[in-house]
Structures are given as C-alpha cells and as structure tokens.
C-alpha positions in Angstrom: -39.4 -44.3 6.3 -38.3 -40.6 6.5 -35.5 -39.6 9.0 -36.9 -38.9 12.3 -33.7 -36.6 14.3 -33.2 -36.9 17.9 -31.1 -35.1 20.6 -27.8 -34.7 20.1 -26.7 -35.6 23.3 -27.7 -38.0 26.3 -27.4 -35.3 29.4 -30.3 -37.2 31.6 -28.9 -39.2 34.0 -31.4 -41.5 33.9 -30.8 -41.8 30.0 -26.9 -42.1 30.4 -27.3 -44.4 33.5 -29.4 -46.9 31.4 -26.6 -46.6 28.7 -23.7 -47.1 30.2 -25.0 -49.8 32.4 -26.8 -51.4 29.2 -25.2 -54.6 27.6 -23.7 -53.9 24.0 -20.8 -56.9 24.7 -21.8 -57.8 20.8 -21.9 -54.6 19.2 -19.1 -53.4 20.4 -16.9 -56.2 20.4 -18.2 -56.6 16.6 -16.3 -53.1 16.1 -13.1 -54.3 17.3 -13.3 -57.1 15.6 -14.0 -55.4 11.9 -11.4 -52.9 12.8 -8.8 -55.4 13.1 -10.2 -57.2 10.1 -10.2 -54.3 7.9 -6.8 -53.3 9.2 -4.8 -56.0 9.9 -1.0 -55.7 10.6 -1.8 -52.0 11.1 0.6 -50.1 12.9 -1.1 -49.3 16.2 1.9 -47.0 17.7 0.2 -44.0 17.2 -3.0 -42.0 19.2 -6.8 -42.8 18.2 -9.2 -40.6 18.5 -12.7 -42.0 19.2 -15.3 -39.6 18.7 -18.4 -39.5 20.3 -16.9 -42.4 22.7 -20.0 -42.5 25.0 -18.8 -43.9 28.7 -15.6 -45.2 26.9 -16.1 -48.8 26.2 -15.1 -48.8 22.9 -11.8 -46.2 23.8 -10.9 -49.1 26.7 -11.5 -52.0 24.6 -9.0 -50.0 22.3 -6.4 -49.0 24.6 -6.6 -53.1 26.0 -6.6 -54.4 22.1 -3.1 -52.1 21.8 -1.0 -51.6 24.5 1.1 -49.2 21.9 -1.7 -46.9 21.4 -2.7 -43.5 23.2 -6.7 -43.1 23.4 -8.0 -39.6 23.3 -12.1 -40.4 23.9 -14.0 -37.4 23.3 -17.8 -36.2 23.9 -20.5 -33.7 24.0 -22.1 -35.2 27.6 -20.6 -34.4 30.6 -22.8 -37.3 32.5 -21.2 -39.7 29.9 -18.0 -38.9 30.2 -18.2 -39.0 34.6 -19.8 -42.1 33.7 -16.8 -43.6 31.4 -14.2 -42.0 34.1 -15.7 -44.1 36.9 -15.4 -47.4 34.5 -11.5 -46.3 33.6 -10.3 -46.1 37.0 -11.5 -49.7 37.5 -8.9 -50.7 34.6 -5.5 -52.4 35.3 -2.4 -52.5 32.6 -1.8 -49.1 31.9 -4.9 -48.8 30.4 -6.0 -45.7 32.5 -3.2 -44.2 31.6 -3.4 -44.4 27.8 -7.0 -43.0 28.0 -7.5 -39.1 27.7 -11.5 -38.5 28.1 -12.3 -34.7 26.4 -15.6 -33.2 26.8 -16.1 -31.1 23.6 -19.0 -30.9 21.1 -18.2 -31.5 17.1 -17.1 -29.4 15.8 -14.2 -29.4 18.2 -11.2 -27.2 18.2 -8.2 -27.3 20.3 -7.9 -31.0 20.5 -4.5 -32.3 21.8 -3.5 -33.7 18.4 -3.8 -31.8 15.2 -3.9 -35.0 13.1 -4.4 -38.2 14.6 -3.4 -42.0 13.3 -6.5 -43.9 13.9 -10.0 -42.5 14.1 -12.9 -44.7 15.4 -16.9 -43.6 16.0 -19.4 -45.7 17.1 -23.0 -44.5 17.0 -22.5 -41.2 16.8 -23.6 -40.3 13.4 -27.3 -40.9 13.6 -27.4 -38.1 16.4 -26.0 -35.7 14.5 -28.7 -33.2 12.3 -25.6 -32.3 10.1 -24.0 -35.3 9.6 -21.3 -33.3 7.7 -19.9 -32.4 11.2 -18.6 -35.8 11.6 -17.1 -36.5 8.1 -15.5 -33.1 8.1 -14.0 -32.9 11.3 -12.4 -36.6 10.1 -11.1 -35.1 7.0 -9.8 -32.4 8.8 -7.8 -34.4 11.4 -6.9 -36.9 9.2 -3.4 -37.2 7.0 -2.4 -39.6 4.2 -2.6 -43.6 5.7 -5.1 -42.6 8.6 -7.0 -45.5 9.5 -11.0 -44.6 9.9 -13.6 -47.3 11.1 -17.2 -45.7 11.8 -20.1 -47.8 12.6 -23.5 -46.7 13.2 -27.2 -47.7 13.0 -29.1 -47.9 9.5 -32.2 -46.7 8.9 -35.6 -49.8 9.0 -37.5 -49.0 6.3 -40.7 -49.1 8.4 -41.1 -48.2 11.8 -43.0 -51.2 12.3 -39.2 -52.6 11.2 -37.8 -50.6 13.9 -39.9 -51.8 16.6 -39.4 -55.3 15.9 -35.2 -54.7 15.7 -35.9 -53.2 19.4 -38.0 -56.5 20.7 -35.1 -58.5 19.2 -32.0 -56.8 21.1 -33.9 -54.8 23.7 -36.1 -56.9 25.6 -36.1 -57.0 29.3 -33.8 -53.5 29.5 -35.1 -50.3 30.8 -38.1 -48.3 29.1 -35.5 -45.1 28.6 -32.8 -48.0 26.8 -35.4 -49.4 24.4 -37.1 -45.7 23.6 -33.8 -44.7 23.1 -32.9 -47.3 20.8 -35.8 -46.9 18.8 -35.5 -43.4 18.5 -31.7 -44.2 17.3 -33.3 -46.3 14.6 -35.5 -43.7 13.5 -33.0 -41.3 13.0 -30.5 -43.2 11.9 -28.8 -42.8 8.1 -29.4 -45.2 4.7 -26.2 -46.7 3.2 -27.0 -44.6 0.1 -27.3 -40.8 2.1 -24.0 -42.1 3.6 -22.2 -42.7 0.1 -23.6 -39.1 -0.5 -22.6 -37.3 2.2 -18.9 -39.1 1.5 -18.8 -38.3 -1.7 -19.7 -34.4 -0.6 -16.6 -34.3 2.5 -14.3 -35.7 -0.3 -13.9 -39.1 1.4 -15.0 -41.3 -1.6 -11.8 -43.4 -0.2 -14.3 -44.8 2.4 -16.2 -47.7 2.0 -19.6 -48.1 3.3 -20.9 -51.7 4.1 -23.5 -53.6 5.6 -22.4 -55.3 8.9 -25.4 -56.5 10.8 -28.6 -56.6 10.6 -28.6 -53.3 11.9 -25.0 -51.5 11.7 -23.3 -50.0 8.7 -19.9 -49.5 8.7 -17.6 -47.0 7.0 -13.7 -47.6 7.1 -10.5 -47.6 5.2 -7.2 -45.4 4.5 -7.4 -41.3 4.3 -5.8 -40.8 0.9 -5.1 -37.2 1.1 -1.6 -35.7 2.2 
C-alpha cells in the first residue's frame, strides 16, 4: 500500500476531544516502558523534550516516571495543548510544575533549551509530509549521550490490513477516533523508509525496531558532539 498523508494537525475540536478523551493506557504506557528498557540506569536529571506531545499524556507520565526531570511538551494545535493544560492542572507531586506545554509547529525555533537531554515523540511522524522535519530538528537539538525514543505507527500493507488493525483496537470509540486512526495507518511510514530517512539526517546511530503489531520504535544515544 502506497502512503496515503493526512493533516498535520488535529485543530477540530471534535477531533481533539475524541483524542484526548480516547483510551491509549497500552500504547502509551508501552512507551515508557521501552524507554526505560532501552535506557536503563539513565540519568534522568536533565529536561526532555517531547515533541508533538498531543494533550500531554506521555509528557505527565514522564514528569511522574522522574521526579528529577523538567518536561518541555510541545505542539502545533492550540486545542491540544488547552486540552493537555486542563489534564495537568489535575496533577499532584510537582508534576505541574515540571511540565512546560509550547505551542510551536516543527520546525521550531526559539525553544527554551538549545540542546536538550532526552528527546521523546510519540505518533508524530506519520503526520508529518516531510518526515525530515522531525529527524532534523532531533539532530539539531541533540548533543553527544542524548537519549532519543520515537514510536510511531507502521504502515499495513493493505488497507484491508488497516481496517482490520482499527476493528481490533478501535471498536466501540467515536466515528472521528476510528477514521482518525485509520487514516494514521494509512499514512503512516515502513521500517525500511525510516532506516532511509535516518541514514539521510545522519542518525544511522538510531535503531529502528518492531514493537507491536502496529508501532515501530526508533531509540538510542546521539553520537555526535
């Protein structure tokens, strides 16, 4: 199946309403979980930057995971983001105030840090038309020992595929959540264009693996100075 590309943002409330209220408990507890397996004993002192962090689950499950850790949670949808806000000021710990939400489209300038210790991205890449956004900016606010974890859908190689992979995981939640998810699939990235593209943003230190049965992920240690 050829690429099919969708929007690059989720602006419709109805769309980011669906989304942020949608249960993804597994997938996203499944990227904490191989970040801390593909980084264990990692130093977690430093600031993450989470990019294309949706209503902030991920960036809260972070900030909860290490108390240590500064959060900056940055995306291209203002409804998203007022969305994630809402959920943050219902957090406890100090967690609200190691979260930093940014509203800013990739490729983003100005950012608070100019390099950052961790960065994490969780099904961002399949809405990007030039995925080289992504890799770039990572390579450009990376530094030797960054830790990078990136998951994302993969490509079905049917759209008959696709459909079944959304009566799986999607059924019983909102029309808008399971076009949406389909759509995702459709437009989302095979391993091998992803081994490309790294190989073109000189990240060839990255692994790409299959996770799931539907999520890739890309992780390890920036090697450049």
């Amino acid at each position: 199946m050829k690429r099919i590309p969708e929007p690059e943002l989720m602006d419709e409330i109805e769309q980011v309403r669906a989304y942020a209220e949608a249960d993804f408990e597994e997938p996203n507890s499944l990227f904490v979980s191989l970040f801390k397996e593909r980084f264990p004993g990692h130093d977690m002192r430093g600031v993450v930057l989470d990019l294309g962090c949706g209503p902030g689950d991920i960036s809260m499950r972070f900030a909860r995971e290490y108390p240590d850790c500064l959060v900056h949670a940055l995306d291209g949808s203002g409804a998203m983001l007022n969305f994630g806000k809402g959920l943050l000021e219902k957090e406890v710990g100090g967690v609200r105030q190691r979260v930093r939400f940014i509203h800013a489209v990739l490729p983003a300038k100005g950012l608070p840090g100019k390099t950052y210790d961790v960065i994490i991205s969780n099904s961002l890449l399949h809405h990007l038309r030039d995925p080289s956004v992504l890799w770039d900016t990572i390579r450009g606010l990376s530094r030797g020992g960054t830790a990078v974890c990136v998951m994302d859908l993969f490509r079905p190689s049917t759209t008959e595929e696709a459909g079944e992979i959304v009566q799986r995981y999607a059924d019983g939640e909102p029309d808008v959540l399971r076009r949406d998810f389909y759509n995702s699939l459709c437009a989302a990235f095979e391993v091998e264009e992803v081994l490309v593209q790294l190989g073109k943003a000189g990240l060839g230190c990255l692994t790409v693996e299959v996770v799931s049965d539907r999520h890739m992920l890309v992780s390890g240690l920036i090697k450049h100075s």
